[in-house]
C-alpha positions in Angstrom: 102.7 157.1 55.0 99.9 155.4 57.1 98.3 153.6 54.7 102.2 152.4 53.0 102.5 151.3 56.9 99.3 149.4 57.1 99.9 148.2 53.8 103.5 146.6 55.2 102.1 145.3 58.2 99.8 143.5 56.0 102.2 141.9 53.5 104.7 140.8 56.2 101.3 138.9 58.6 100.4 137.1 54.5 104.3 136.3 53.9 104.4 135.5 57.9 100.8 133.3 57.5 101.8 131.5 54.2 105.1 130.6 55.2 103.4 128.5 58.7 100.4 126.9 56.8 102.5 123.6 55.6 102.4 123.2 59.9 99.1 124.1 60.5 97.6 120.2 60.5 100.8 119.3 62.1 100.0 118.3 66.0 102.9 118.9 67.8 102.4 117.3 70.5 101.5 114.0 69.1 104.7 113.0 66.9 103.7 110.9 63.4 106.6 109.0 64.2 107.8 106.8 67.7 110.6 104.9 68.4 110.0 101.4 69.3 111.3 101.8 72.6 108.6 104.9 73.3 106.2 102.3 72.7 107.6 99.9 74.4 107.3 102.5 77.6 103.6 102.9 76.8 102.8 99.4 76.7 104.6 98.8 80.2 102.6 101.5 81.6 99.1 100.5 80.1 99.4 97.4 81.2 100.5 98.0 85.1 98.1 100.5 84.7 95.0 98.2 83.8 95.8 95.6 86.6 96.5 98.1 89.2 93.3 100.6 88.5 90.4 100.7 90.9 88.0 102.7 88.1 85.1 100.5 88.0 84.6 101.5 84.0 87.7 98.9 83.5 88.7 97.2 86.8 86.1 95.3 89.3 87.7 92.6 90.3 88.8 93.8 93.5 85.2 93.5 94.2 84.7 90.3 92.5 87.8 88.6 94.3 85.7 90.1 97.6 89.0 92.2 98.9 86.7 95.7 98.5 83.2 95.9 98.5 81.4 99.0 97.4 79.3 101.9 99.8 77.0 103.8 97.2 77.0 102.3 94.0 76.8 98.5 94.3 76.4 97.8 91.1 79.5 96.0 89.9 80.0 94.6 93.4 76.4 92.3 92.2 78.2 91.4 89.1 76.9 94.1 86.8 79.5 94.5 84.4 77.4 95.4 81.3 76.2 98.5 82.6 79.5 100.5 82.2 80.0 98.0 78.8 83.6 96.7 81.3 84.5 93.8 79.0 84.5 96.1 75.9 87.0 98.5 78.0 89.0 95.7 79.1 89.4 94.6 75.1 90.6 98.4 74.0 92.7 98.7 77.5 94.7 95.7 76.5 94.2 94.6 72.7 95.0 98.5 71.8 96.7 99.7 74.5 99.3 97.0 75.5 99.4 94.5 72.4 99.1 96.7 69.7 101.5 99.2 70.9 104.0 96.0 71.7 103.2 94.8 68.1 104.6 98.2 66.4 107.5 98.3 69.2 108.5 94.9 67.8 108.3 96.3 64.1 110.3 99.6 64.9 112.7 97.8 66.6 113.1 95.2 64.1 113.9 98.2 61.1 116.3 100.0 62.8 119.6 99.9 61.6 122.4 98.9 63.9 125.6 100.8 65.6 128.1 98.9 63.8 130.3 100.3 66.4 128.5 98.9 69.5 129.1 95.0 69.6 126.3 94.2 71.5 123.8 96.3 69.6 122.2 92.9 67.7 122.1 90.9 71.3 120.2 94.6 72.5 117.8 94.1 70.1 117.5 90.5 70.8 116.5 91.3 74.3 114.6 94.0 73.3 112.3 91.6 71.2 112.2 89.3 73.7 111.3 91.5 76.4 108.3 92.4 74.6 107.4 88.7 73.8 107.6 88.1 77.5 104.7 91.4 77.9 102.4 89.7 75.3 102.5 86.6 76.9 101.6 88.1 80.2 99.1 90.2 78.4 97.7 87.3 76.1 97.4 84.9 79.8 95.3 87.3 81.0 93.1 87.9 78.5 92.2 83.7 77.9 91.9 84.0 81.8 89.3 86.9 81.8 87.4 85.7 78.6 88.3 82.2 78.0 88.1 81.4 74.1 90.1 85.0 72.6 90.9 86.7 68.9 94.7 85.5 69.0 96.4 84.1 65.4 94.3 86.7 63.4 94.3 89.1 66.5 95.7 93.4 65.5 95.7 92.6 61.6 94.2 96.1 61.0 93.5 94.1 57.5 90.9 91.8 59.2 88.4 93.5 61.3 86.4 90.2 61.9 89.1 88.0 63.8 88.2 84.5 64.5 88.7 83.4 68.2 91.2 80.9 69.2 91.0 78.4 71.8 91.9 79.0 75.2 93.7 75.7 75.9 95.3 75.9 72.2 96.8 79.2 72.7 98.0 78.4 76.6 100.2 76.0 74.6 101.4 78.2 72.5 102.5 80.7 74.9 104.4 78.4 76.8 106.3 78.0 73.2 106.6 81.7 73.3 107.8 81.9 76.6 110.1 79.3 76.3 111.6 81.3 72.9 112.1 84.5 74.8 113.9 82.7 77.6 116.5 81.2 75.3 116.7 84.3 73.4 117.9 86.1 76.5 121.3 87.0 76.8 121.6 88.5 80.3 125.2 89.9 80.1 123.8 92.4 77.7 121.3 95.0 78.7 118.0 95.9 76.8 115.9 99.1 76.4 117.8 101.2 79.6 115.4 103.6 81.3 112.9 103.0 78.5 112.0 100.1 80.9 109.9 101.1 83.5 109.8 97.7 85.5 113.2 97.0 85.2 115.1 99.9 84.1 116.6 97.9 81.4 118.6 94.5 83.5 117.9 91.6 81.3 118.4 89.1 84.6 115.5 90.7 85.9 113.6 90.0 82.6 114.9 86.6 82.3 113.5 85.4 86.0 110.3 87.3 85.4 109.6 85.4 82.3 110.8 81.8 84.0 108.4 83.2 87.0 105.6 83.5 84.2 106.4 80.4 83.0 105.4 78.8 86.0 102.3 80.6 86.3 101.2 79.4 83.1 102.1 75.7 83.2 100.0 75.9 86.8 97.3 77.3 85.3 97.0 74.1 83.5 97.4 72.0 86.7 93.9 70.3 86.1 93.8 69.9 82.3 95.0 65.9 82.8 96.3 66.1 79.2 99.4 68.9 80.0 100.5 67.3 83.2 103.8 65.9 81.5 104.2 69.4 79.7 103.0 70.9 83.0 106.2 69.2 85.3 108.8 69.6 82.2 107.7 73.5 81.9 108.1 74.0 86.1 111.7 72.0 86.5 112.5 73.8 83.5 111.6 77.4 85.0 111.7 77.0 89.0 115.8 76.9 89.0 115.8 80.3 86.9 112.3 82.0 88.5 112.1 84.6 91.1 114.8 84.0 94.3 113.5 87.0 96.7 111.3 90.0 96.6 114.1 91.8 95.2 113.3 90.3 91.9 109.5 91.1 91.7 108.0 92.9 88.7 106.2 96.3 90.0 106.7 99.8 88.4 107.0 102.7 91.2 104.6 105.3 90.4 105.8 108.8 91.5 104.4 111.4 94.0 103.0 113.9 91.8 101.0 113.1 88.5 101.0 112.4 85.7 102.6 109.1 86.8 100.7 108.4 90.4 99.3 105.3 91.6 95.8 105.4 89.5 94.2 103.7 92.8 95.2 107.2 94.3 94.2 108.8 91.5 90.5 106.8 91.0 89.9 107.6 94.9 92.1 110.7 96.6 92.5 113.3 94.1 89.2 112.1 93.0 87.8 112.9 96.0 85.5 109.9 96.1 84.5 107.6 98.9 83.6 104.5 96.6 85.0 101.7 98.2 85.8 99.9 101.9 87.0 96.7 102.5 85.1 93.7 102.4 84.2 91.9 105.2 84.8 88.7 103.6 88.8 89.9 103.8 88.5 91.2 107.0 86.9 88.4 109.0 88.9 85.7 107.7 92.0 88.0 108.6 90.5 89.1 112.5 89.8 85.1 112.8 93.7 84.5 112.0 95.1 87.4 113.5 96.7 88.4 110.7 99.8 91.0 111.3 99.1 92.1 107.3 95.8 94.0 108.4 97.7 97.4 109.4 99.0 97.3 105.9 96.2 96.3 104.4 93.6 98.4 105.8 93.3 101.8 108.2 92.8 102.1 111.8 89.9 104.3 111.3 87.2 102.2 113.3 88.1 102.0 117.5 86.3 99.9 119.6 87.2 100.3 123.5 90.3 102.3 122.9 91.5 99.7 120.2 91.8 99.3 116.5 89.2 97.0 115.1 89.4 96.3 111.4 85.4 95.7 110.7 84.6 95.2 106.7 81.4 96.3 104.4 78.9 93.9 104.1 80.2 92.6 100.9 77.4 93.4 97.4 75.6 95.9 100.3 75.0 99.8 100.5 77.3 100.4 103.2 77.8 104.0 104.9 81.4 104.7 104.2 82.6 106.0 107.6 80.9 103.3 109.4 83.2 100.5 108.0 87.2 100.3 108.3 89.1 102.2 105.2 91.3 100.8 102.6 95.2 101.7 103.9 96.9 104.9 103.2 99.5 102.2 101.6 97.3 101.0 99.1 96.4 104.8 98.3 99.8 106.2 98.5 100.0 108.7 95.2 103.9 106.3 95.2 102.4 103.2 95.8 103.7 100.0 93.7 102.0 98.4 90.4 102.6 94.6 90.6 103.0 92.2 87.9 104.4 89.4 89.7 105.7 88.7 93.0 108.3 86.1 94.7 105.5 85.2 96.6 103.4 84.3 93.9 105.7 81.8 93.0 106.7 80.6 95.9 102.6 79.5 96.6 103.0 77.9 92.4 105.9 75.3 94.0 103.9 74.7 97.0 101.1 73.9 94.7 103.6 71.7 92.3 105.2 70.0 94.9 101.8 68.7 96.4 101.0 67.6 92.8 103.8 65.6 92.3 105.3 68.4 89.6 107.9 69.6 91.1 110.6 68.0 94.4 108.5 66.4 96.8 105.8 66.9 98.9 107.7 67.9 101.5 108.7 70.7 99.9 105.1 72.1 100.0 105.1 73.1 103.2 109.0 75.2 102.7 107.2 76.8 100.0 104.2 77.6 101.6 105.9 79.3 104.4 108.3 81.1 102.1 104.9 82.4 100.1 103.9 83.8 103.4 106.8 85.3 104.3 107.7 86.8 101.8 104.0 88.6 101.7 104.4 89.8 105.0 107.6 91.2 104.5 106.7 92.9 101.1 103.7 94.8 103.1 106.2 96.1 106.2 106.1 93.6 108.0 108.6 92.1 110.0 110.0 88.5 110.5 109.2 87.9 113.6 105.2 89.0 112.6 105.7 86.1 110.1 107.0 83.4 112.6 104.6 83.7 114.8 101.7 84.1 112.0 103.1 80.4 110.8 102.9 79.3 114.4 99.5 80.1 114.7 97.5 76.3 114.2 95.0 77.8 111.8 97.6 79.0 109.8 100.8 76.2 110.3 101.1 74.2 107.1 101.0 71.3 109.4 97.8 72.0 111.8 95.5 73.9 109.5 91.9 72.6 108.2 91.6 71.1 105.2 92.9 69.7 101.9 96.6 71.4 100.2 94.1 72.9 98.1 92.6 75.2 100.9 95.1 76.1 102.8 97.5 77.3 100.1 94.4 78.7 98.2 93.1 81.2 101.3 96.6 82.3 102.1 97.4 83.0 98.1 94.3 85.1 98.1 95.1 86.8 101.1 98.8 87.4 99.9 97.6 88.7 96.5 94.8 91.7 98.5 95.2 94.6 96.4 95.6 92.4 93.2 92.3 91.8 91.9 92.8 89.9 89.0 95.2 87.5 90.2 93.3 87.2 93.6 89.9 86.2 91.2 92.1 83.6 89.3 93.8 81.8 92.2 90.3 81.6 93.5 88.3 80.1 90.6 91.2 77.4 89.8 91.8 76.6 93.6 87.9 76.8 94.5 89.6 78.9 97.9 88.3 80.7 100.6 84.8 79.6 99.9 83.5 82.9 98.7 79.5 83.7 98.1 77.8 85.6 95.9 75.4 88.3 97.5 71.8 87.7 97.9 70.8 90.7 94.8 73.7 89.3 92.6 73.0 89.1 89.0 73.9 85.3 89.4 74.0 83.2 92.2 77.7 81.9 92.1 81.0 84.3 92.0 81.1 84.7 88.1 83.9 82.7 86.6 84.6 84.9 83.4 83.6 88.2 82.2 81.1 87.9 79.4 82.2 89.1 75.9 81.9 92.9 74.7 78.3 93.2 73.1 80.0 95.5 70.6 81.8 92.0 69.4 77.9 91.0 69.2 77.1 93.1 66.8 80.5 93.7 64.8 82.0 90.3 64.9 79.1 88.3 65.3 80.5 85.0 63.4 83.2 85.0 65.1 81.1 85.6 68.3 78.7 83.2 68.2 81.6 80.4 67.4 83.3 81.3 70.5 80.3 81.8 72.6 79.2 78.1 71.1 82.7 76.5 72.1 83.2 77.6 75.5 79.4 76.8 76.4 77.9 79.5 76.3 78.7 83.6 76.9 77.7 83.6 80.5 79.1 84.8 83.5 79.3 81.5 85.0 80.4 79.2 82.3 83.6 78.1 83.5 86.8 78.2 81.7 89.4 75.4 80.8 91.3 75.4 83.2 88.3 75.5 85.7 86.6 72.5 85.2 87.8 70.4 88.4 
């Protein structure tokens, strides 16, 4: 009877073991197939996550735009950014992880059948698509601003490995065609992807001002190419009546308290347990000079001098002794802190710009803008509107009083309204040439750099294609400057 029981046991394990071997090579936590809007969720997330992360293996340029500088490891703070192979991580973080995922959204969404009994289902997936188009736009601007000359026509054609690089100017042009599709595509009495939307939670308004908001930003991005400036002031009057109104209409994603969805910034330094980074004092003296009322936000009140706060910065591309220097702000390190794509103040310092250009009202208006751009910046951060009225009043700082040319006093307050933001705060200061930053004496060149140099795995794997775009853009160097950054 033992063995006939052994014997039983053993049968039902086989029968057992041959009836689960068709799911054996079936992960189940990693589904074959994903809906389009999944991906969608993904791409929204990879992307807030690549512009808001302080990891130095993807994200420096919180040190390049001189807001952080670093304490140990100064490395990336002197421009090194071939060390930790950055520029390749920056092409997987957004070529794979944002565009890609946004291309097979697009696809999904585009095959699946429609609820004949919903009557807005085909204007859904209208906004859907053209929701995603406004996220490749962003995605595509920042990659031609990071790299200049970019794979783009023949870019995530798993068919051609070897894409050839388009130019930067040739595909600005064509995103503003994009943009300007997905704008009249909209249909904002209809909603989109719901709570698959992690910016917006699915309201198409908030969609169709972000995109007229982008818009903007592009076509200013082109303010010195002489050859776009009717395109540039059609594209602004076009966009400004539709863009951003308040900071209720900004496009951030809340992370959450607990992970897996926490600020990575908290993340890179808090649970991390790492002491990497203080602010610069290139930030911090310019802000002590102006008395700004965003340094409480914007940094801690770790360092006391004579029983008061001081905010006193890192020698910027030094070693610098961690508690010896202010901290970054429990804010910017809150584990709930905000991702930003784009900001009311952000556009509000574009029109400023425009209207001092002759793109956009008058230049009068510059200085309403102006002031608005500030405003708005202090009351994002906390702060209150009296703190901004008297900031404004300040001579250094009044529209009206303050040293030198449009260019340099809407440039240093941009780049002190976009701390925390490294890769718009680098942008705004290559094409404005605002505050004056230096490079540190050990840099590995002697000017801020002015584009990340191309992977070196494209070196090797693409070399064609790179050498052509190296060629055309004059040259793969950290300093070479890009189209847009010529004047």
């Amino acid at each position: 009877m033992k063995r006939l029981y052994i014997l039983l046991l053993l049968m039902a394990a086989t029968v057992g073991c041959t009836k689960d071997l068709q799911d054996l090579n079936v992960d189940q936590k990693n589904p074959q197939i994903v809906p389009g809007e999944t991906l969608f969720t993904e791409a929204e997330k990879n992307l807030v996550d690549h512009l808001t992360s302080s990891n130095v293996n993807i994200n420096v340029l919180r040190l390049f735009s001189q807001y952080w500088t670093q304490t140990t490891y100064i490395d990336e703070s002197n421009y090194n950014i071939v060390t930790r192979t950055i520029p390749a991580n920056v092409y997987s973080q957004l070529y794979l992880g944002v565009l890609k995922d946004l291309d097979e959204s697009k696809r999904l969404i585009m095959e699946q059948a429609i609820d004949v009994n919903n009557p807005d289902a085909e204007q859904e997936r209208i906004n859907k698509l053209a929701i995603i188009e406004v996220l490749n736009v962003y995605t595509y601007q920042v990659l031609v601003d990071i790299f200049g000359n970019i794979p783009y026509s023949q870019a995530l054609n798993i068919d051609n490995p070897l894409p050839a690089y388009d130019d930067g100017l040739t595909i600005y042009k064509d995103l503003l065609t994009r943009i300007n599709a997905a704008i009249n595509d909209f249909d904002t009495s209809v909603t989109s992807f719901g709570d698959a939307d992690i910016v917006y939670n699915g309201n198409t308004n908030g969609w169709y001002k972000f995109a007229n908001s982008l818009k903007i930003r592009l076509a200013m991005r082109l303010a010195d190419v002489s050859s776009e400036t009717a395109a540039i002031t059609t594209a602004i009057n076009e966009a400004a009546p539709n863009a951003f109104e308040s900071n209720a209409d900004n496009a951030t994603f809340q992370y959450l308290i607990s992970p897996p969805n926490t600020n990575p910034v908290w993340v890179d330094l808090v649970q991390s347990g790492r002491n990497d980074f203080v602010p610069a004092n290139t930030i911090t003296d310019i802000m002590n000079d102006l008395e700004d009322p965003r340094r409480m936000h914007y940094f801690d009140g770790n360092i006391m001098e004579n029983g008061m706060v001081v905010y006193k910065g890192g020698i910027y591309g030094a070693s610098n002794t961690y508690n010896n220097f202010t901290h970054v702000s429990e804010q910017v390190v809150a584990p709930d802190a905000k991702g930003v794509l784009m900001t009311f103040s952000d556009v509000a310092f574009f029109l400023a710009e425009a209207a001092e250009r002759g793109f956009y009202g008058s230049t009068s208006d510059a200085k309403i803008y102006y002031d608005l751009g500030v405003t708005e910046s202090i009351l994002y951060w906390g702060g209150t509107l009296t703190d901004a009225v008297d900031y404004l009043a300040n001579p250094d700082v009044n529209y009206d009083t303050a040293a030198g040319t449009y260019k340099e006093k809407i440039g240093v307050q941009k780049w002190l309204a976009l701390y925390n933001r490294g890769f718009e705060g680098w942008t705004e200061y290559r094409r404005l040439d605002y505050p004056m930053l230096q490079a540190p004496s050990g840099a590995e060149v002697d000017i801020v750099p002015t584009r990340y140099t191309y992977p070196i795995n494209e070196q090797t794997l693409n070399p064609q294609s790179y050498q052509q775009a190296a060629s055309a853009i004059g040259g793969d160097l950290l300093t070479t400057k890009l189209f847009w950054d010529k004047n």
